[in-house]
Structures are given as structure tokens and as C-alpha cells.
C-alpha positions, 0 to 999 in steps of 0.5 A: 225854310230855315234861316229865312229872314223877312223884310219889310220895305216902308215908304214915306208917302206923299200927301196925295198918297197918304190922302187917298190911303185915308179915303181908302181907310174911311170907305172900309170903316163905312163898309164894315160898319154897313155890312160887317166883314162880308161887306168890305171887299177890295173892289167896293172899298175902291170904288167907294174910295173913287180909285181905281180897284188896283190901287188898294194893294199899292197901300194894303196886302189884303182885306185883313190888312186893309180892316186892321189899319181901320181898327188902329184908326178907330182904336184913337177913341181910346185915347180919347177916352182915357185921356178923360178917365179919372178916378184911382187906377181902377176907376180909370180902368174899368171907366175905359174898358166899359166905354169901349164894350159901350162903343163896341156894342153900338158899332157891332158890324164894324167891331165883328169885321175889326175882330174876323181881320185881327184875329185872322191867319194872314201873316201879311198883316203881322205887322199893323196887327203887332203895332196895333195891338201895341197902341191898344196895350198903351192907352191902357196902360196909361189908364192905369199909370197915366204918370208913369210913375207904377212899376208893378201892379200887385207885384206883376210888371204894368207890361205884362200886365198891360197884355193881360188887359189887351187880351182882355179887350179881345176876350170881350170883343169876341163875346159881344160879336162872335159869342153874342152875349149880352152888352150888359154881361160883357161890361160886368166882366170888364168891371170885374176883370180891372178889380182882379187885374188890379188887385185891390189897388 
């Protein structure tokens, strides 16, 4: 309907709620990691979680939502990863981007379920979906730029050029679980892939 407008409703939590929202999290990531997508279910994450089965949806819409929220948790070792980059801009950036093919590639069931939930249709999960991929876009770019001193990246602004990697992670993400190719391909494209993003730098 035409000039419908969406609200979103946030609430601060107290420590018990923001406690049992973080078990909740922790059950889906080790569900997924056993299982993969097929092995998180709403109810097992509960009773995982030691909670009854309708509190999951007083924190999480859906099991898409639920699984993305596990991936912008997970997503925190590329922080940490770049916080250790060093090296020019495309040392740092193609270091972080094979890590991550390298950590993806160890946790495949949990990488598949993280990828089948962000690249789903539910529109419940629009928004942690965006703020992830925000978080991801910006560990990124400060690979690239960790002083934030770079406008321009081979006349390109970092932001776009910030997304393009973003797709990139996806792209390989998808390559390692959904196309099964190789670890050793994917992190060649990565590689190669931070040299043409960078354009020589």
C-alpha cells in the first residue's frame, strides 16, 4: 500500500534480558556450527538456551533474525583480525579477507546457516541484516584506511569502495558453502580481488 510507513520499536534490555538474549545467540551459533541451517530451529535454540520455547520471539522474529544476529556476533573476529593487519593497504586487506576465507572455510556448517539467513527474503530481518553488513563494510574499511586519513581508493570514494569489498566477502562466503569450491581458490580470488580493488596502491 502506498505510503505505508515502518516503525521500529527498540527497547533498552535489562541485564537478565540482554543475559538470556546472549545464551539464546550462543545456543544458535552452537546448533549451526553442528548442524548447519537445517539444525537451528527455534525450539531447540530454547531449550538449548534453558528457556521456555516462546521466549526466543520476545527477542527474535524469526530464525533468519535469530542466525544474523549470531553472524554480527561472530563477524567481531574481524576486528580482531584487523586490528592485527599490518602491512600497505593491500597487505591489510587481502591479510583480513584471506583470514576470513580461512576461518569460514573451518566453520563451514556455521558460515553455510550465517549465509542461507543473511541472503534470505524475510524482511523481519532488514534491519540486523543492514546494521550487519554496516559492521562488516567498516572493519573493512578500516583495513584499508585504519587512520582514516584516505578519501579515495583509485579515484573511487573508500565507501563505495567499502561495499564492493562487502560484496566481495559475500561472493566467497557463497563460493566456500553454497558453490563448494575449494578453499584454496577462494582465498586466490580474495587475493586478487584486494589487488584490483586497490588498484595498485
Amino acid at each position: 500500500m502506498a505510503g505505508d510507513v515502518r516503525i521500529t520499536v527498540t527497547r533498552t534490555l535489562s541485564k537478565d534480558q540482554q543475559a538470556r538474549r546472549a545464551r539464546l545467540i550462543q545456543a544458535a551459533h552452537e546448533l549451526a556450527s553442528e548442524g548447519g541451517y537445517p539444525a537451528v530451529t527455534m525450539h531447540d535454540v530454547a531449550d538449548r538456551a534453558g528457556v521456555a520455547r516462546a521466549t526466543v520471539y520476545r527477542y527474535f522474529s524469526s530464525k533468519d533474525h535469530l542466525l544474523t544476529e549470531v553472524a554480527a556476533d561472530w563477524a567481531r573476529v574481524i576486528e580482531d583480525i584487523a586490528g592485527a593487519a599490518v602491512g600497505d593497504p593491500v597487505e591489510r586487506l587481502s591479510g583480513l579477507l584471506e583470514a576470513l576465507v580461512g576461518i569460514a572455510a573451518d566453520n563451514l556448517p556455521l558460515t553455510s546457516a550465517i549465509v542461507q539467513a543473511a541472503t534470505s527474503g524475510d524482511s523481519g530481518v532488514d534491519d540486523a541484516r543492514n546494521e550487519l553488513f554496516r559492521y562488516v563494510r567498516d572493519r573493512f574499511g578500516g583495513a584499508i584506511d585504519p587512520d582514516h586519513t584516505i578519501d579515495e581508493v583509485a579515484g573511487v570514494p573508500v565507501e563505495d569502495v567499502e561495499v564492493v569489498i562487502g560484496h566481495l566477502v559475500l561472493s566467497a562466503l557463497i563460493g566456500l558453502t553454497t558453490l563448494a569450491r575449494p578453499r584454496d581458490e577462494v582465498s586466490s580470488m580474495v587475493r586478487t580481488a584486494a589487488m584490483l580493488i586497490m588498484g595498485g596502491r
